[in-house]
C-alpha positions in Angstrom: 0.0 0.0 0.0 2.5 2.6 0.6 3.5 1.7 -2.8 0.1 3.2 -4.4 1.5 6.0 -6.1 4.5 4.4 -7.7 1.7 2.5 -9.3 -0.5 4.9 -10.6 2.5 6.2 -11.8 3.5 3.6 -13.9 0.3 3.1 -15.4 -0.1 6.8 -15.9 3.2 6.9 -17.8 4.0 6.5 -21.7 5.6 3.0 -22.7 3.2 0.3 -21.0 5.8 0.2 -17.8 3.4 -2.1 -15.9 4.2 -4.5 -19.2 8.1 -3.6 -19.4 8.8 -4.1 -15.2 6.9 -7.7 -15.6 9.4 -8.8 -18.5 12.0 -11.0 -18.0 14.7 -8.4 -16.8 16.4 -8.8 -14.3 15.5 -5.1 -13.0 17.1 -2.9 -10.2 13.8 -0.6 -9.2 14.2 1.9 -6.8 10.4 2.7 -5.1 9.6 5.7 -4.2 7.1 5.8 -1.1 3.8 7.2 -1.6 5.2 10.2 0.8 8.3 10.8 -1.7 5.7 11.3 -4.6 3.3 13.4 -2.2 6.4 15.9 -1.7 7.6 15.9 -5.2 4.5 16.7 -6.6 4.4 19.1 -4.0 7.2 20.7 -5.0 6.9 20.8 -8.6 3.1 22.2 -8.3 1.2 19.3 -8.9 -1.9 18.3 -7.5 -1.8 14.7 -8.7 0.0 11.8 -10.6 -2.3 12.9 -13.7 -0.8 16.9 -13.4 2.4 15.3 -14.1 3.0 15.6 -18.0 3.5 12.2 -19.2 6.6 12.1 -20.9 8.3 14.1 -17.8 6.7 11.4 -16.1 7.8 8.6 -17.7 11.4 9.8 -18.1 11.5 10.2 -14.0 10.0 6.9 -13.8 12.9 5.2 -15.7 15.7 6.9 -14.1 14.7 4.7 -11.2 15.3 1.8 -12.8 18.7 -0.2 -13.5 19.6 -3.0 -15.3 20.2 -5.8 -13.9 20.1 -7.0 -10.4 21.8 -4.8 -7.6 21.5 -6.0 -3.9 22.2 -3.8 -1.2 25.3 -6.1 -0.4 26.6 -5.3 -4.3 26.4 -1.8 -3.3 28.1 -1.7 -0.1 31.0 -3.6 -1.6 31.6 -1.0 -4.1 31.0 1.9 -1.6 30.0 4.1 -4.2 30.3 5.0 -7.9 27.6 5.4 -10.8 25.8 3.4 -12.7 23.2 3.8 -15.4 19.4 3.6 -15.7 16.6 3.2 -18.5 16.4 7.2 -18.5 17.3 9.1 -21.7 19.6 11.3 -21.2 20.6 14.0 -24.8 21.1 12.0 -28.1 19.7 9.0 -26.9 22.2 8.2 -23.9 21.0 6.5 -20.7 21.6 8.3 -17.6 23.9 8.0 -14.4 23.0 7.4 -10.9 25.3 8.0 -8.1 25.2 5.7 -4.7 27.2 5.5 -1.7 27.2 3.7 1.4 28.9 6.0 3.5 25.8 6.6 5.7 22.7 4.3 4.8 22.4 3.6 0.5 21.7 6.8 -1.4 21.1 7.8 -4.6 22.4 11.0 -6.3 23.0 12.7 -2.7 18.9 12.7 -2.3 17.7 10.1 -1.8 17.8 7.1 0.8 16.8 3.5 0.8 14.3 2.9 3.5 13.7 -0.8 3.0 16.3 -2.8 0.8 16.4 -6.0 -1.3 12.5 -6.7 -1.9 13.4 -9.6 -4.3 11.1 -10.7 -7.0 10.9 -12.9 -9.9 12.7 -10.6 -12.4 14.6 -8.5 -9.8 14.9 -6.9 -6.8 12.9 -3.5 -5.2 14.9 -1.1 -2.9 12.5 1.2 -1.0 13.5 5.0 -1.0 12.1 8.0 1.4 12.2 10.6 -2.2 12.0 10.6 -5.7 15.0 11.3 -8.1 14.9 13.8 -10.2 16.3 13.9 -13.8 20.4 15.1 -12.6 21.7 18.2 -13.8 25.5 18.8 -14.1 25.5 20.2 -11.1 23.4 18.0 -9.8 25.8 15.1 -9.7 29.1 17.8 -8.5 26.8 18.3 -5.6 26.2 14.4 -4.8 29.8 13.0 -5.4 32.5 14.1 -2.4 35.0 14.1 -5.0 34.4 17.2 -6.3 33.8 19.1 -2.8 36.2 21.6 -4.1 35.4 22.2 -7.5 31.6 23.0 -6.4 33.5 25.5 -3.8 35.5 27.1 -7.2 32.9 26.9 -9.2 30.0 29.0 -6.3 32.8 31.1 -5.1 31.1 34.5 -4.6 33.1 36.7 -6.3 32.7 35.3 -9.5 31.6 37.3 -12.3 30.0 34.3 -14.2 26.8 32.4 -12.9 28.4 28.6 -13.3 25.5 27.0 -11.0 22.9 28.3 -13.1 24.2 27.3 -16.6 24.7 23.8 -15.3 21.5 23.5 -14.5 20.3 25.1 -17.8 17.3 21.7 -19.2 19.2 20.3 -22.2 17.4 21.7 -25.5 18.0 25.6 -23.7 21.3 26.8 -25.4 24.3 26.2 -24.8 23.2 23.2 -23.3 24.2 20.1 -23.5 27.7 20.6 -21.6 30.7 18.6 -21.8 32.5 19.0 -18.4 35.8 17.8 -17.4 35.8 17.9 -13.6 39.0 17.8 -11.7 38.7 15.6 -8.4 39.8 17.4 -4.7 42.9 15.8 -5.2 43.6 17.7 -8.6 43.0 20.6 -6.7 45.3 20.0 -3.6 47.9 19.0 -6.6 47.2 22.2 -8.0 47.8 24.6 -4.6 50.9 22.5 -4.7 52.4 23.6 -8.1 51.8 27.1 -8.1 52.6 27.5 -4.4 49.8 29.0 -2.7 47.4 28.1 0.4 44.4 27.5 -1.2 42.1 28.5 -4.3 41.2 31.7 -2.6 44.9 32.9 -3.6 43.8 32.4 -6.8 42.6 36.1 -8.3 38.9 35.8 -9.8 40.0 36.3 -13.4 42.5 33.5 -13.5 40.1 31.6 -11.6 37.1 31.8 -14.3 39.4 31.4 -17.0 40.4 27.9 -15.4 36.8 26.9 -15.0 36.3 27.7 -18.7 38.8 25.5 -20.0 36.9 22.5 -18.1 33.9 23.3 -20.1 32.3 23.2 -23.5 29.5 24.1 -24.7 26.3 23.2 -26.8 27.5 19.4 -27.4 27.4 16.0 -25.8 31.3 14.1 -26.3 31.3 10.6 -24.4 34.6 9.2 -24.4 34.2 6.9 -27.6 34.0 10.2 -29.4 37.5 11.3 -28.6 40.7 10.2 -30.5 44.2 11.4 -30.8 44.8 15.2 -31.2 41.2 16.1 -31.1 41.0 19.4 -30.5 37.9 20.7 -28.0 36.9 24.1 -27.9 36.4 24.8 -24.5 34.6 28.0 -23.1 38.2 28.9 -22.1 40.2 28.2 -25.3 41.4 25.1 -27.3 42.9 22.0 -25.7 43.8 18.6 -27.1 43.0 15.2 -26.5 44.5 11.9 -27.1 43.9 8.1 -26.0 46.4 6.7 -27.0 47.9 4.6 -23.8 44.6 6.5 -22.1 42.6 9.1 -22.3 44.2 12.4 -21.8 44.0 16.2 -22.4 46.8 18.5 -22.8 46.3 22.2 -22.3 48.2 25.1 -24.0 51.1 24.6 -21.3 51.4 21.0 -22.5 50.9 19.8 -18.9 48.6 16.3 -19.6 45.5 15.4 -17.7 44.7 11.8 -17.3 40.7 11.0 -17.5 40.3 8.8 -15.0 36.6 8.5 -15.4 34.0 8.5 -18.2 30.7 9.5 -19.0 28.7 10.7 -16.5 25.7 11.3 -17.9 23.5 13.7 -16.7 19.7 15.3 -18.1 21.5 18.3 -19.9 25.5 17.0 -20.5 28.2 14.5 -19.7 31.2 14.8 -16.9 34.5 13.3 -17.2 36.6 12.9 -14.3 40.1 14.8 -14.8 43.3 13.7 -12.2 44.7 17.4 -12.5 43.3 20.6 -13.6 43.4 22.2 -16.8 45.4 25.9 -16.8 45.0 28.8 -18.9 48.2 29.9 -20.8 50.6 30.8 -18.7 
């Protein structure tokens, strides 16, 4: 019963869902309670399930489902990381989800599991307290510990350029998509460390926006398989290069090389990959 929602949900939805979560699978679902849906409605300014336009509906739906089977065990063994639902995400891709164990299972820093490893026939059901909303960009900085620091550059409040909201802009609104490269804390420490300072607030507000824009292009959607050697991306900032040849890098205009550690983070409105050390300006 505390389920009731979820269900007129699904049958509300585009895409017979009912039909497609009583196929074979196996399926991952993550349930919202009938509270999580009261708030989100709630918060979006919906009255009811049938306020919701379908094919927002259906698209939220999906992003709480994951291929496969995932146990609650699975997840605490990994500790945390992403992996990808039914969701579409811009030209066709699937989406990411974040988890981590650290404190309880959560999903994309919002949302908790309340009863875990409901197993079924074609899957298993993890309970959650709220729904998850189609991740933004920013969205996913927010959720992942890793980059504590670059959402502290990137909302640092003497900036003269807006970053939070433009990575939150829906994908279809130019310039979204986004292509991010996101340096982790410990590109930043590394950083502080090569040019000899205390921290990023030594770091004068020009020279700090002009960083930030090299980590950033707009108005297209690269995953990793689209790269190759001396591929040349026009970041916000200025042209850098990548290769991938003996793995993926980028090289910046002071030819120091940034490994990409991770791939293809795919959020509602662009893609993030994970850089070891942070791009520079010219120097």
């Amino acid at each position: 019963p505390e389920l009731s929602n979820l269900v007129s949900a699904l049958q509300a939805a585009d895409g017979d869902l009912p039909n497609v979560l009583s196929g074979d699978g196996p399926f991952t679902v993550l349930a919202p309670t009938n509270d999580a849906f009261n708030t989100f409605m709630t918060e979006n300014g919906f009255a009811s399930v049938s306020d919701i336009p379908t094919n927002v509906l259906t698209q939220v739906l999906l992003n709480h489902v994951i291929p496969g089977e995932v146990t609650s065990s699975t997840l605490a063994g990994l500790g945390s990381g992403y992996s990808n639902t039914l969701a579409d995400g811009p030209n066709g891709t699937k989406l990411s989800i974040y988890f981590n164990t650290t404190s309880g299972v959560t999903f994309n820093g919002i949302s908790s599991v309340s009863t875990a490893d409901i197993n079924a026939s074609n899957g298993v059901v993890h309970v959650i307290d709220k729904v998850i909303s189609l991740p933004t960009i920013f969205d996913f900085a927010l959720a992942d510990p890793n980059f504590e620091t670059l959402v502290a550059a990137l909302t640092r409040q003497d900036l003269t350029f807006d970053y939070v909201s433009t990575l939150t802009i829906p994908n279809g609104t130019a310039p979204a998509p986004f292509t991010i490269f996101a340096p982790t804390n410990q590109a930043f420490g590394d950083l502080v460390s090569e040019l000899g300072i205390s921290g990023l607030d030594d770091i004068d507000e020009p020279t700090l926006k002009a960083t930030l824009d090299y980590h950033a292009v707009a108005g297209v959607n690269v995953r990793s398989g689209d790269l190759s050697d001396n591929f040349n991306i026009p970041t916000l900032g200025g042209s850098i290069t990548a290769n991938i040849t003996g793995g993926a890098s980028l090289t910046d205009a002071n030819e120091r090389v940034s490994n990409i550690i991770a791939v293809d983070v795919q959020a509602v409105n662009g893609i993030i990959h994970v850089l070891d050390k942070v791009v520079l300006p010219p120097l």
